[in-house]
C-alpha positions as a Markdown table, in Angstrom:
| # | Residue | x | y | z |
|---|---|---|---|---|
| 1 | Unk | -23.0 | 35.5 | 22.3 |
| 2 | Unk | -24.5 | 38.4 | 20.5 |
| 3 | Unk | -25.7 | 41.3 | 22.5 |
| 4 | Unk | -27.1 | 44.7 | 22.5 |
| 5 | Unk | -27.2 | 47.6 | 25.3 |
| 6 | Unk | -30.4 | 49.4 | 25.6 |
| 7 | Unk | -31.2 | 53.1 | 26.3 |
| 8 | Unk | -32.3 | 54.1 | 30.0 |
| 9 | Unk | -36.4 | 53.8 | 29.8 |
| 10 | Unk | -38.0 | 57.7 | 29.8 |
| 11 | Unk | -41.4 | 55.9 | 31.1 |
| 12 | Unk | -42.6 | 52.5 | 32.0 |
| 13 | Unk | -43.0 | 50.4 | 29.0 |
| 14 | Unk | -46.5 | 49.2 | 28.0 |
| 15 | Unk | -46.9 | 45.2 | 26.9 |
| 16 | Unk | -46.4 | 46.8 | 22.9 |
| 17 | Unk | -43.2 | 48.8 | 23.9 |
| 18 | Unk | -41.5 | 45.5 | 25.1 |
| 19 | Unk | -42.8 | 43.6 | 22.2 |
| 20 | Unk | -41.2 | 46.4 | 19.9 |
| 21 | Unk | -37.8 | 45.9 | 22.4 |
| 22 | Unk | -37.7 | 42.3 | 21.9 |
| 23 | Unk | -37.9 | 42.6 | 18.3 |
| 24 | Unk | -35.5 | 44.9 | 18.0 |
| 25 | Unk | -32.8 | 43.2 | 19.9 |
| 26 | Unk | -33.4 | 40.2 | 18.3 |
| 27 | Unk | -32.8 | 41.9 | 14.7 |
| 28 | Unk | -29.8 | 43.6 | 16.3 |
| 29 | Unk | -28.3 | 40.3 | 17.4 |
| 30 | Unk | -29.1 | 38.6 | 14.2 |
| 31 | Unk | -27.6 | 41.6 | 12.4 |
| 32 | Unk | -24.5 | 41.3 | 14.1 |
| 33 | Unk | -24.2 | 37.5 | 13.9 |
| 34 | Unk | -24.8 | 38.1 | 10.1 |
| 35 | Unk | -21.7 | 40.1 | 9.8 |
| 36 | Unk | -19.9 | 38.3 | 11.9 |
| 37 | Unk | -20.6 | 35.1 | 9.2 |
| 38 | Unk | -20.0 | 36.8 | 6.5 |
| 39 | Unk | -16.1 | 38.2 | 8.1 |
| 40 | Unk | -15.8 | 34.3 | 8.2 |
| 41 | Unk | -16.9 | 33.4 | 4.6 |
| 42 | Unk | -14.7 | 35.5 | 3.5 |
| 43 | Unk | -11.6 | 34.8 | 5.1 |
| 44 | Unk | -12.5 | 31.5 | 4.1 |
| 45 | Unk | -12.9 | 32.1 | 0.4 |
| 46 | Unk | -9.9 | 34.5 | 0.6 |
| 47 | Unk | -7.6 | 31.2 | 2.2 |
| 48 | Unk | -8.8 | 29.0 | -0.3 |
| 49 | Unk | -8.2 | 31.5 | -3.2 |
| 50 | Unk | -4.6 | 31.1 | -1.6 |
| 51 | Unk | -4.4 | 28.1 | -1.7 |
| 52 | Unk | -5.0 | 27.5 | -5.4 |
| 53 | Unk | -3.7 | 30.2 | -7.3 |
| 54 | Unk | -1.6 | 32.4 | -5.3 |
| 55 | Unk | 0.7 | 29.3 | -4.7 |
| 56 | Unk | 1.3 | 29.1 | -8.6 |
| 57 | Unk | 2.1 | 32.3 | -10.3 |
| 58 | Unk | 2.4 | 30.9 | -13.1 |
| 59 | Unk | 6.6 | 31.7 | -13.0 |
| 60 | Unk | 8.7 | 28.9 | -13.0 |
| 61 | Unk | 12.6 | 29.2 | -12.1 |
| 62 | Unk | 15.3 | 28.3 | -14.3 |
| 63 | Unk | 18.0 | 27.9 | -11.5 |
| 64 | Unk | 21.5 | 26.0 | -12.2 |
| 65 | Unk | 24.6 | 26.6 | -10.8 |
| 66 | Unk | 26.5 | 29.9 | -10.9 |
| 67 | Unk | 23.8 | 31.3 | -13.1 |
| 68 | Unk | 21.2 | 34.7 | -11.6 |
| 69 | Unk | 17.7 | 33.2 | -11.3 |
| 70 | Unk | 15.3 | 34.9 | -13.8 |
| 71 | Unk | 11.7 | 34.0 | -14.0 |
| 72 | Unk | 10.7 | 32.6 | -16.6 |
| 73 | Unk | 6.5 | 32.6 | -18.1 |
| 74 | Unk | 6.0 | 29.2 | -19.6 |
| 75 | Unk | 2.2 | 29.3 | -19.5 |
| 76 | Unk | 1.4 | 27.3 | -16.5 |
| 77 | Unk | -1.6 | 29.1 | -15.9 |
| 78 | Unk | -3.4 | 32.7 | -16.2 |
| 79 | Unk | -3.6 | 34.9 | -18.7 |
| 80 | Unk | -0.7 | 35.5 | -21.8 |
| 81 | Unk | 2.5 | 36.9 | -20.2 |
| 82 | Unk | 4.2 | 40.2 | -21.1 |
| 83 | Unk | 7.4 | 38.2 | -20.3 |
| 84 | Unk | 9.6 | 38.6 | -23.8 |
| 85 | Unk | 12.2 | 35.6 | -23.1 |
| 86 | Unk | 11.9 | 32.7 | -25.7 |
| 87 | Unk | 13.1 | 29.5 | -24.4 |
| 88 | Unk | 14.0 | 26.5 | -26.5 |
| 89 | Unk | 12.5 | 23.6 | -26.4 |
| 90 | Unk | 15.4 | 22.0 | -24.5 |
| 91 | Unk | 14.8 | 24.8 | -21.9 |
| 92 | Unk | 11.1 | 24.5 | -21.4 |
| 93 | Unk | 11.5 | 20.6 | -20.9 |
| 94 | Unk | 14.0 | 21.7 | -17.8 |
| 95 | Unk | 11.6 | 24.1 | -16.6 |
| 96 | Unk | 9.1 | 21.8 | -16.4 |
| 97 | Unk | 11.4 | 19.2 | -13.9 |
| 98 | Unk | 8.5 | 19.9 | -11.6 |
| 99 | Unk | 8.6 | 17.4 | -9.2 |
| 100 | Unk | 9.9 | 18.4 | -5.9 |
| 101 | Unk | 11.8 | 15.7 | -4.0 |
| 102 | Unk | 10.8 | 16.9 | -0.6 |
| 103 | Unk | 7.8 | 15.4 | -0.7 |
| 104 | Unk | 8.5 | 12.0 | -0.1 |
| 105 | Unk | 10.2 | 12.9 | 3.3 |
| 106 | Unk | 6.3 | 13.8 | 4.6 |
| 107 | Unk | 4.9 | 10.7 | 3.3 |
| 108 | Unk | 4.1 | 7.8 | 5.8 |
| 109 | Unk | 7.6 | 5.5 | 6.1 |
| 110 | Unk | 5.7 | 2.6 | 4.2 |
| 111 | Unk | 4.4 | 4.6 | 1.1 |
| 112 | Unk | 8.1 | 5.8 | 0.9 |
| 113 | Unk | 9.3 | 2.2 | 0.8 |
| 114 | Unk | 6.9 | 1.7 | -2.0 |
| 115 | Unk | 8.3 | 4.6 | -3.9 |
| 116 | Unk | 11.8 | 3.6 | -3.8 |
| 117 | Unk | 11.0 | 0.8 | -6.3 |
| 118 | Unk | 10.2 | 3.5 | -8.8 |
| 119 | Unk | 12.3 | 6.1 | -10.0 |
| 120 | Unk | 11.6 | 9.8 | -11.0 |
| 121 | Unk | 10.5 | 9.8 | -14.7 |
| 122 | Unk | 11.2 | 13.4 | -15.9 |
| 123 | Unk | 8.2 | 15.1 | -18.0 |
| 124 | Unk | 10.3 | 14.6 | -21.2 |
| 125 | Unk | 10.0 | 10.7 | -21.2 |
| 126 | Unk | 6.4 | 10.5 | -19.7 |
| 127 | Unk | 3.9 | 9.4 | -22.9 |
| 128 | Unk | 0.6 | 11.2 | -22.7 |
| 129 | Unk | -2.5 | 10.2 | -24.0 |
| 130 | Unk | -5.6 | 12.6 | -24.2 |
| 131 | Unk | -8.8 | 9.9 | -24.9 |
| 132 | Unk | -11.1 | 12.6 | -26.4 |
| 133 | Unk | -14.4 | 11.0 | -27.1 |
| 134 | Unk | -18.2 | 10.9 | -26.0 |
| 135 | Unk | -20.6 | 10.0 | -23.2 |
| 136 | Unk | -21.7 | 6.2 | -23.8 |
| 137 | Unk | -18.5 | 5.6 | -26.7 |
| 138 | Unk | -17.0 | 2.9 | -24.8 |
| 139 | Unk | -14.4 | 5.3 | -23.5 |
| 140 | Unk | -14.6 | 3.6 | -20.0 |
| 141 | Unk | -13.5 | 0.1 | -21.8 |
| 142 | Unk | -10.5 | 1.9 | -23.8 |
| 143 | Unk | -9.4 | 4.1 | -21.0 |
| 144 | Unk | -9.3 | 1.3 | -18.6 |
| 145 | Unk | -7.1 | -0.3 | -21.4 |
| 146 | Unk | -4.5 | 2.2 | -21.9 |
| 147 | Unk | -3.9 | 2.2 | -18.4 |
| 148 | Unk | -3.9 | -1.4 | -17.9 |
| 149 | Unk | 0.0 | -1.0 | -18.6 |
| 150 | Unk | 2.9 | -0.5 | -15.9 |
| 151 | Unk | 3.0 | 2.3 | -14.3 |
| 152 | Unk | 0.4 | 4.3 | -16.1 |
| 153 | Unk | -0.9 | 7.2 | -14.4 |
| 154 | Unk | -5.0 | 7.4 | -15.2 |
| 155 | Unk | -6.9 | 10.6 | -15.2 |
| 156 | Unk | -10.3 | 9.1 | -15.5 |
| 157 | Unk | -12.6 | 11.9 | -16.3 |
| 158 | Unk | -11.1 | 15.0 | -14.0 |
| 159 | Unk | -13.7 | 17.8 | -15.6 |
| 160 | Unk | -16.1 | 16.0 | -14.3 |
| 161 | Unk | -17.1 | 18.2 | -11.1 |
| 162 | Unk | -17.2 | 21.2 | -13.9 |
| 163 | Unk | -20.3 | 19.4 | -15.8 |
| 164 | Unk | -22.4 | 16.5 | -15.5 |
| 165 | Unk | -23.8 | 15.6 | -19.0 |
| 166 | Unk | -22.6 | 18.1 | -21.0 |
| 167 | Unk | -19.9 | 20.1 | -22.8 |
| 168 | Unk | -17.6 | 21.9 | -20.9 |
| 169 | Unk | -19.0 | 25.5 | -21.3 |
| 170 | Unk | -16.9 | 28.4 | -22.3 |
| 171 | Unk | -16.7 | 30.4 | -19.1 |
| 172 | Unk | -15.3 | 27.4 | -17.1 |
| 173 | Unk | -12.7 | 27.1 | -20.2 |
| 174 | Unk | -10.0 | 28.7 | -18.1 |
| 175 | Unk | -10.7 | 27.0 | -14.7 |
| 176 | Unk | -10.6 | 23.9 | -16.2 |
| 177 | Unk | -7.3 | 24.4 | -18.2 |
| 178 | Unk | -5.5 | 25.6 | -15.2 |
| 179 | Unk | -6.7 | 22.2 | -13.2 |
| 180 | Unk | -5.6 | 19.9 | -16.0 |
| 181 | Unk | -2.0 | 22.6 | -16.1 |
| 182 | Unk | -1.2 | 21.0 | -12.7 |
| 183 | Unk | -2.5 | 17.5 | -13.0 |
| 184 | Unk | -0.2 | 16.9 | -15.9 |
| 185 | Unk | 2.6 | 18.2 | -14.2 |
| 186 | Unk | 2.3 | 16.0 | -10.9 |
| 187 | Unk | 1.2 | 19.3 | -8.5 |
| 188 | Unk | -1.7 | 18.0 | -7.0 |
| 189 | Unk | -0.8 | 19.8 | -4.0 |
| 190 | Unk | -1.5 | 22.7 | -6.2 |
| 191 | Unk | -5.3 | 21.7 | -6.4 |
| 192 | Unk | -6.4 | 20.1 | -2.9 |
| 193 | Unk | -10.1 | 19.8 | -3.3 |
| 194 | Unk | -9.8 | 18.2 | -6.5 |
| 195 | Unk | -8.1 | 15.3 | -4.4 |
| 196 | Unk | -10.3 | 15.6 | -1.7 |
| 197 | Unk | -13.5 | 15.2 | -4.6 |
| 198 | Unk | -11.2 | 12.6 | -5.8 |
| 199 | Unk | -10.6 | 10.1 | -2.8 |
| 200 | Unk | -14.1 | 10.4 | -1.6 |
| 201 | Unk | -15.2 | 9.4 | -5.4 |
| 202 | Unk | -15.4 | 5.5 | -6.9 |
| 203 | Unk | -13.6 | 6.4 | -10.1 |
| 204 | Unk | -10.5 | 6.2 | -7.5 |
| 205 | Unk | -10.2 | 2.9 | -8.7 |
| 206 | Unk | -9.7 | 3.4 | -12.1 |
| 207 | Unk | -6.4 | 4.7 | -11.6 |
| 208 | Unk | -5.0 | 0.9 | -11.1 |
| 209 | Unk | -0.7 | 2.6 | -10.8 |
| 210 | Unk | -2.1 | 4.1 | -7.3 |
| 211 | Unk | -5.2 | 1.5 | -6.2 |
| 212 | Unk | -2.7 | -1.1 | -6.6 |
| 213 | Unk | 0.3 | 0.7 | -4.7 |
| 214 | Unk | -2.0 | 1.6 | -1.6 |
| 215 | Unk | -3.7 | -1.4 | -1.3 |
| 216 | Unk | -6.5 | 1.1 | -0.3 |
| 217 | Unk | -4.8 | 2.5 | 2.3 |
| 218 | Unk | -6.5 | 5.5 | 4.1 |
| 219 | Unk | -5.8 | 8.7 | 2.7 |
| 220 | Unk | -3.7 | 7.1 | -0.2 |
| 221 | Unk | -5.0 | 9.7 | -2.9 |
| 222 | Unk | -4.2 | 13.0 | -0.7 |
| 223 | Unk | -2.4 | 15.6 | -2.3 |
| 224 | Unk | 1.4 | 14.9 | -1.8 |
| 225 | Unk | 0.1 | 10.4 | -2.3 |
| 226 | Unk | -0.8 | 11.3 | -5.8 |
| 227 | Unk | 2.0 | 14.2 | -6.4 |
| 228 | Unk | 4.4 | 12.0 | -5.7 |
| 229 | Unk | 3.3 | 8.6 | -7.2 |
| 230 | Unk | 2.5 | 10.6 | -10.3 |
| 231 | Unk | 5.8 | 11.9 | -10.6 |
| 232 | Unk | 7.4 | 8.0 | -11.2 |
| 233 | Unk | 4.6 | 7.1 | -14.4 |
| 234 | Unk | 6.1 | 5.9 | -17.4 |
| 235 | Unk | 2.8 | 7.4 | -19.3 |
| 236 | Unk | -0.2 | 9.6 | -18.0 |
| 237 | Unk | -4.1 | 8.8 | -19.5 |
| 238 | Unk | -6.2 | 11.4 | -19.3 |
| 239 | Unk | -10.1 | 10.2 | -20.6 |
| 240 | Unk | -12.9 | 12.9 | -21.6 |
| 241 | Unk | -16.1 | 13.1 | -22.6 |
| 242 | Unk | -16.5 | 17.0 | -21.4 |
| 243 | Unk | -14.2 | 18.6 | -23.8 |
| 244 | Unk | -14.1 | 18.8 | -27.7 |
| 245 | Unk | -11.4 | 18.7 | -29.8 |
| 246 | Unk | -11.2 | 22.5 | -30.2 |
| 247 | Unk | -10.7 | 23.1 | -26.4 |
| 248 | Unk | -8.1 | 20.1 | -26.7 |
| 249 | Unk | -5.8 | 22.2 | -29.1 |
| 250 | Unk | -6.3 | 25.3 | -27.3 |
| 251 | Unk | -5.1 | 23.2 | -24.3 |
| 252 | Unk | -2.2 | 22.2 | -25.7 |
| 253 | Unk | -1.5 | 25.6 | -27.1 |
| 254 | Unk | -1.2 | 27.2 | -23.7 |
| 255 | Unk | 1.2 | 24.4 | -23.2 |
| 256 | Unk | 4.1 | 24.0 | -25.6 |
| 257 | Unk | 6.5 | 22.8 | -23.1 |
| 258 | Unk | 4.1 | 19.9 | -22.5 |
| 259 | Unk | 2.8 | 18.9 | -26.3 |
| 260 | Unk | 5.6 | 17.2 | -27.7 |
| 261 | Unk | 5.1 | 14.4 | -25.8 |
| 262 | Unk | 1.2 | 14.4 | -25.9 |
| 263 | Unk | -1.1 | 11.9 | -28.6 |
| 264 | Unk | -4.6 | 12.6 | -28.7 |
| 265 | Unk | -6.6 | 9.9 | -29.8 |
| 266 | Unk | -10.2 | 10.6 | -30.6 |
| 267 | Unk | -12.3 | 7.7 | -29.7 |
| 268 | Unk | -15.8 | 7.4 | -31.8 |
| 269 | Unk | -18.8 | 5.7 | -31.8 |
| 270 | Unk | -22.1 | 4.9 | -34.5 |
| 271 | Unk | -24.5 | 7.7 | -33.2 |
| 272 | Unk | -27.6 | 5.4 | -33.3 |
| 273 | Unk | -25.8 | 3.4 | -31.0 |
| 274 | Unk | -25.0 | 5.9 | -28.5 |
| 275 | Unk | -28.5 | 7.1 | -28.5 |
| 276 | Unk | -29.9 | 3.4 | -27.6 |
| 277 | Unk | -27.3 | 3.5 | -24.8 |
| 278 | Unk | -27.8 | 7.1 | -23.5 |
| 279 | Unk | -32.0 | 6.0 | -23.8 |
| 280 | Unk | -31.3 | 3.7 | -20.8 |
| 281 | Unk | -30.5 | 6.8 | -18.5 |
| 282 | Unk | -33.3 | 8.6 | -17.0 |
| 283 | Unk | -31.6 | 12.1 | -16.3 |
| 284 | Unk | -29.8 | 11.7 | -19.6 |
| 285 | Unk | -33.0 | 11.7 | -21.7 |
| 286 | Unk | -33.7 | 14.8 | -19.5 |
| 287 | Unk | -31.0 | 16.6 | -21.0 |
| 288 | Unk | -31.0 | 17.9 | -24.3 |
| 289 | Unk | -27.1 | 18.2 | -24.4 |
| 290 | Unk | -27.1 | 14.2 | -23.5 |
| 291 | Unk | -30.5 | 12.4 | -24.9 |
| 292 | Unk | -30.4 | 14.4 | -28.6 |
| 293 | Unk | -29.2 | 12.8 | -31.4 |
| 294 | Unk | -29.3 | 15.7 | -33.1 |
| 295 | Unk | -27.1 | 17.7 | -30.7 |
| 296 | Unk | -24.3 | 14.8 | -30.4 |
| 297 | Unk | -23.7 | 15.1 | -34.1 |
| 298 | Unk | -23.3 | 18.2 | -33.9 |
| 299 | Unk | -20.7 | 18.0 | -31.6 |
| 300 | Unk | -19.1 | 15.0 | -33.4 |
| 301 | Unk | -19.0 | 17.1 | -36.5 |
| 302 | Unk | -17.5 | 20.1 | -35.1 |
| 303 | Unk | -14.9 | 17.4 | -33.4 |
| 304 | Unk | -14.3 | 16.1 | -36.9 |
| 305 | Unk | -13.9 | 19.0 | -38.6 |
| 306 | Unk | -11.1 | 20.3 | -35.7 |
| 307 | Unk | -9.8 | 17.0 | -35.8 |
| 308 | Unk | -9.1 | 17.1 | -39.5 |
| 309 | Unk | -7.3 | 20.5 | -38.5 |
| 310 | Unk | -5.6 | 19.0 | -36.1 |
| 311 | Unk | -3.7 | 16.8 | -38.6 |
| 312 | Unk | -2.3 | 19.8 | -40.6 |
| 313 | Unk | -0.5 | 21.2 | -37.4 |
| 314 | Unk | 0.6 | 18.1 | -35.4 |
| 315 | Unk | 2.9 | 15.7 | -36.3 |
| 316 | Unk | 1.0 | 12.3 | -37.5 |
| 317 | Unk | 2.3 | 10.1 | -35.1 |
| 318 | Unk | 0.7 | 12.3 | -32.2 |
| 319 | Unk | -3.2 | 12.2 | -33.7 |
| 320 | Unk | -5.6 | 8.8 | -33.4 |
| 321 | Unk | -8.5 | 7.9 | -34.3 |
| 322 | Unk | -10.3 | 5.0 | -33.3 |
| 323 | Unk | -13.9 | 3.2 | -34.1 |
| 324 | Unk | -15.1 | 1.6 | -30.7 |
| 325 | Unk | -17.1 | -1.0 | -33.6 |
| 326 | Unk | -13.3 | -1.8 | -34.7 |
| 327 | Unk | -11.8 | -2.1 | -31.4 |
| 328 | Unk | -14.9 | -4.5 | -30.4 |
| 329 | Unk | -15.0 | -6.8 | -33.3 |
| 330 | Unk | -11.2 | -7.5 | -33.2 |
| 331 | Unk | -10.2 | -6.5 | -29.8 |
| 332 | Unk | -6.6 | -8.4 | -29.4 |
| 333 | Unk | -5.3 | -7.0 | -32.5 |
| 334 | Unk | -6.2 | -3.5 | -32.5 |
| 335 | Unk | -4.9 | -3.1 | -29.1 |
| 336 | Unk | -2.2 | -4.2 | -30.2 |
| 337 | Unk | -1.9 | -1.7 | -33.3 |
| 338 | Unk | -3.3 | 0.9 | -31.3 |
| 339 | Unk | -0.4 | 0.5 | -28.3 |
| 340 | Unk | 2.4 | 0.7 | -31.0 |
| 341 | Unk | 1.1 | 3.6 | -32.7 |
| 342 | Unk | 0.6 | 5.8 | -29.0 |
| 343 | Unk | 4.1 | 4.3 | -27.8 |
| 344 | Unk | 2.8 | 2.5 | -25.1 |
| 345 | Unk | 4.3 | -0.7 | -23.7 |
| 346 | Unk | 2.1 | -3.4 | -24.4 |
| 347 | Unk | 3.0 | -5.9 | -21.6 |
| 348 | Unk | 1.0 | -9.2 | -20.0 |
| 349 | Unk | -0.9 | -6.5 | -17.9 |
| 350 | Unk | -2.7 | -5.5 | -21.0 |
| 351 | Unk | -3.5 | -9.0 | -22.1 |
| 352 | Unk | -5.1 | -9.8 | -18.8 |
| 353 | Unk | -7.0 | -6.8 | -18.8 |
| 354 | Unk | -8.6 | -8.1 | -22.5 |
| 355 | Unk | -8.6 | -11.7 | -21.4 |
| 356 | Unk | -10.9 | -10.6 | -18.2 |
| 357 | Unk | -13.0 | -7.9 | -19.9 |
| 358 | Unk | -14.0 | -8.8 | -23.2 |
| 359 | Unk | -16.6 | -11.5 | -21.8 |
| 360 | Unk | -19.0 | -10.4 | -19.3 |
| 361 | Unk | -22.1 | -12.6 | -17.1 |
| 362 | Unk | -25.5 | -11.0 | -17.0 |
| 363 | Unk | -24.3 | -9.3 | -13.6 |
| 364 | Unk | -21.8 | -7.7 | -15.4 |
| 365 | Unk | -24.0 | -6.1 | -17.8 |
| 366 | Unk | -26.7 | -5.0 | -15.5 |
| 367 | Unk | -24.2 | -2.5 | -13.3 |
| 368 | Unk | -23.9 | 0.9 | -15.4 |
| 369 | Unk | -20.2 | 1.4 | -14.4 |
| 370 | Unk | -19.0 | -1.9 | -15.5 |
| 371 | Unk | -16.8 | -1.9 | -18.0 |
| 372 | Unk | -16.8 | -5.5 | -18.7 |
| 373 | Unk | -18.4 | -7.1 | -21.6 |
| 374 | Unk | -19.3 | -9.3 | -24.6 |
| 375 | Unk | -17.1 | -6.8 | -27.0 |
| 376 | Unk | -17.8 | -8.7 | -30.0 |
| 377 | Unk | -21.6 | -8.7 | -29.6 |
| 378 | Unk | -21.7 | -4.9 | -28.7 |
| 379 | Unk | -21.6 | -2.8 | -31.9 |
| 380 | Unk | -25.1 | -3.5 | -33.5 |
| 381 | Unk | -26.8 | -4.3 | -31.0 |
| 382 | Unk | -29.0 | -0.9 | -31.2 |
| 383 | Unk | -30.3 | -2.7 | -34.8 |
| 384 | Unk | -32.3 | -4.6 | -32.6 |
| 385 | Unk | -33.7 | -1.8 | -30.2 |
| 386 | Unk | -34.7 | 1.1 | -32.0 |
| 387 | Unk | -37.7 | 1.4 | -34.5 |
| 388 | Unk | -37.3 | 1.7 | -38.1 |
| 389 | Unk | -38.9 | 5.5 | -37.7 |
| 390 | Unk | -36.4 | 6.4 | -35.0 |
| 391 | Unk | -33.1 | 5.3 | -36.9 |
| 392 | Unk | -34.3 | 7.3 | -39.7 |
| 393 | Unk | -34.8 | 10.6 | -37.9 |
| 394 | Unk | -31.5 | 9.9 | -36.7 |
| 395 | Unk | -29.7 | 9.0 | -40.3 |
| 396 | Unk | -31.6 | 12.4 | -41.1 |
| 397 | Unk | -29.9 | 14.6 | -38.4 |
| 398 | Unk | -26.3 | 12.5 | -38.7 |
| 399 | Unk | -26.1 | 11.1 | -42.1 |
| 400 | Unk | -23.3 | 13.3 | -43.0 |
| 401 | Unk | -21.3 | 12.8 | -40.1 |
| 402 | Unk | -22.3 | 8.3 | -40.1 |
| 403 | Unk | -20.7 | 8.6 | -44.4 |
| 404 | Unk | -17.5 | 10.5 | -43.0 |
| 405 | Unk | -17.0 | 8.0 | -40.1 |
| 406 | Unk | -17.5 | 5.3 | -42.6 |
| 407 | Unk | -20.9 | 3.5 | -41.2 |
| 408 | Unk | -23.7 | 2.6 | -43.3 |
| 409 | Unk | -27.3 | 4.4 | -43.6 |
| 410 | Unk | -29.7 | 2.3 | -43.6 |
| 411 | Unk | -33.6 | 4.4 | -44.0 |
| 412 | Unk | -31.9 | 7.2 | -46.3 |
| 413 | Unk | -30.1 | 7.2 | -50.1 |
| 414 | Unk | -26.7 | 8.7 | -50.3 |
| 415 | Unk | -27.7 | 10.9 | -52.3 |
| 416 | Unk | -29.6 | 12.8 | -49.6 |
| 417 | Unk | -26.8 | 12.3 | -47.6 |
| 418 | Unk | -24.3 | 14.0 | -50.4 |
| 419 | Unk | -27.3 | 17.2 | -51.0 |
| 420 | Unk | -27.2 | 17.6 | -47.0 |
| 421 | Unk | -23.1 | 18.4 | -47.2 |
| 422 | Unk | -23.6 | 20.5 | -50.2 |
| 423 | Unk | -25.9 | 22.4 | -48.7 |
| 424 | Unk | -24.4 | 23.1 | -45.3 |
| 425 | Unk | -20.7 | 23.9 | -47.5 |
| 426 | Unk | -23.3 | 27.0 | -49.1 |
């Protein structure tokens, strides 16, 4: 334990000296026990630190026979590089053949079996899709349905541990970037507690390629599981509802090797009917960022505006946008469109997945995560619950962004809506 020595006593010790002793040596040992914690934290934090960065520089190695190994920066993670080699794009496809094939010899002799069915797919042929939307869009229902495919890897809401309700916030911008850096490339062993957060989490599930393989299996999502089943998807879904469509294209900036084969689709919903839903949530009505209608249409018209940018740099076959009201009323046939335009094979999985979750019992609707329901009864339904006085404060707030989406105003004239843009152009 933690101890102290004492001075020899110069005269007897009165009940007051000893009380003074006792207190003393108790604040020693508590002193020293501090210390001794604190040694511990941080050769903790220092292991951990390891752990996730130190193992990724950031270099990657462009090795092939009878040629020098020279590092070369292709923006994995970190800050710009000084490094002055260009690599084509040919080259930065190569550099990115990140999966490393001694993994599967660690994994137990029956998840291996499972594997062999599946070959490596290398990062050039993988089709990526980046659901960008908002909390309460029906971006459960659609990411659920992209990934209802064959071998579809599903990245259901992995920013999720950096906020609850909101935006993701500037100053976790570069944290975040460098999580979803390794996810895309298969290196979960790169990021260990995110897997850890992950298999002790129910949106496990959602990833059907790796619920369905384990048969939930114990420790079926650890690092190397997840590296490794990753590495043999056909297509990669990654759903959020924490970053806008700025952050997006900076994301995809940092990564040019990766962006070719990236779509982003941006996933929207009628406000007034995301404000009935997020009205049912307690904490959400809380939270400004969450409950305001005000403050989601201002982040669905910054979104629009990037988006609209978006277009002029990227190749129109790799930007989307969808109305969840569209996708609801006709749910078979824009699923279809939508499949074929992202490149996804539309197979009997996908019609399943429609068949059993476009009709829903009361049971159904009464569990928040559910994503099962009566799709074709969904998109008006906020008609019926909010007032007259509370649609119009909202049409007052959104009205610009409602006309640009293409939904009708229904308390306020055009007009108004048309002086609003004006005004906010001066």
């Amino acid at each position: 334990g933690c101890w102290s020595a004492t001075a020899p006593l110069s005269r007897p010790l009165d009940k007051t000296d000893l009380r003074r002793a006792r207190r003393a040596m108790v604040m020693e040992r508590a002193l020293l026990c501090l210390v001794l914690g604190l040694c511990v934290l941080v050769l903790y934090v220092t292991y951990t630190w390891s752990l996730f960065y130190l193992s990724n520089s950031g270099f990657r190695c462009a090795c092939e026979p009878g040629r020098t190994t020279v590092p070369v920066d292709v923006g994995v993670a970190g800050p710009a590089s000084t490094n002055k080699v260009v690599a084509k794009e040919d080259d930065l496809f190569h550099l990115t053949d990140y999966y490393d094939s001694t993994i599967d010899g660690t994994l137990p002799t029956a998840f291996q079996a499972a594997l062999k069915n599946y070959s490596v797919v290398q990062p050039r042929d993988v089709k990526v899709v980046l659901l960008v939307t908002y909390y309460r869009a029906g971006s459960s229902f659609l990411g659920e349905l992209l990934s209802s495919g064959p071998r579809t890897f599903f990245h259901f809401e992995p920013l999720i541990m950096f906020t609850v309700a909101g935006r993701l916030r500037k100053g976790r911008e570069r944290h975040a970037f460098e999580l979803l850096d390794e996810l895309i490339r298969c290196r979960m062993q790169n990021v260990p507690l995110y897997t850890v957060w992950f298999e002790n989490n129910v949106y496990v599930k959602y990833n059907r390629f790796l619920a369905d393989l384990c048969g939930g299996g114990e420790s079926c999502s650890s690092p190397l599981h997840m590296s490794a089943l990753c590495a043999r998807a056909t297509s990669q879904v990654f759903k959020f509802t924490r970053l806008s469509i700025t952050q997006v294209a900076a994301w995809l900036k940092r990564n040019p090797d990766i962006a070719p084969s990236v779509r982003v689709l941006h996933l929207v919903r009628d406000p007034r009917a995301m404000h009935v839903s997020r009205q049912k949530l307690d904490w959400c009505k809380e939270d400004k960022t969450c409950g305001d209608a005000g403050e989601l249409c201002a982040q669905m018209r910054a979104d629009l505006d990037a988006f609209d940018q978006m277009l002029g740099q990227m190749a129109p076959d790799r930007t989307h946008r969808i109305r969840f009201e569209d996708l609801a009323a006709d749910a078979a046939n824009e699923t279809v469109r939508l499949y074929a335009k992202l490149g996804l094979d539309y197979t009997l999985s996908v019609s399943q997945y429609l068949l059993n979750h476009t009709t829903a019992t009361k049971e159904d609707l009464k569990h928040f995560h559910s994503t099962r329901r009566n799709t074709a009864d969904v998109a008006n339904q906020w008609m019926k619950k909010l007032r007259r006085r509370t649609i119009t404060k909202i049409e007052q707030v959104c009205g610009d962004v409602l006309k640009r989406l293409g939904y009708k105003l229904y308390s306020i004239r055009k007009e108004d809506v048309a002086a609003k843009e004006v005004a906010s152009v001066r």
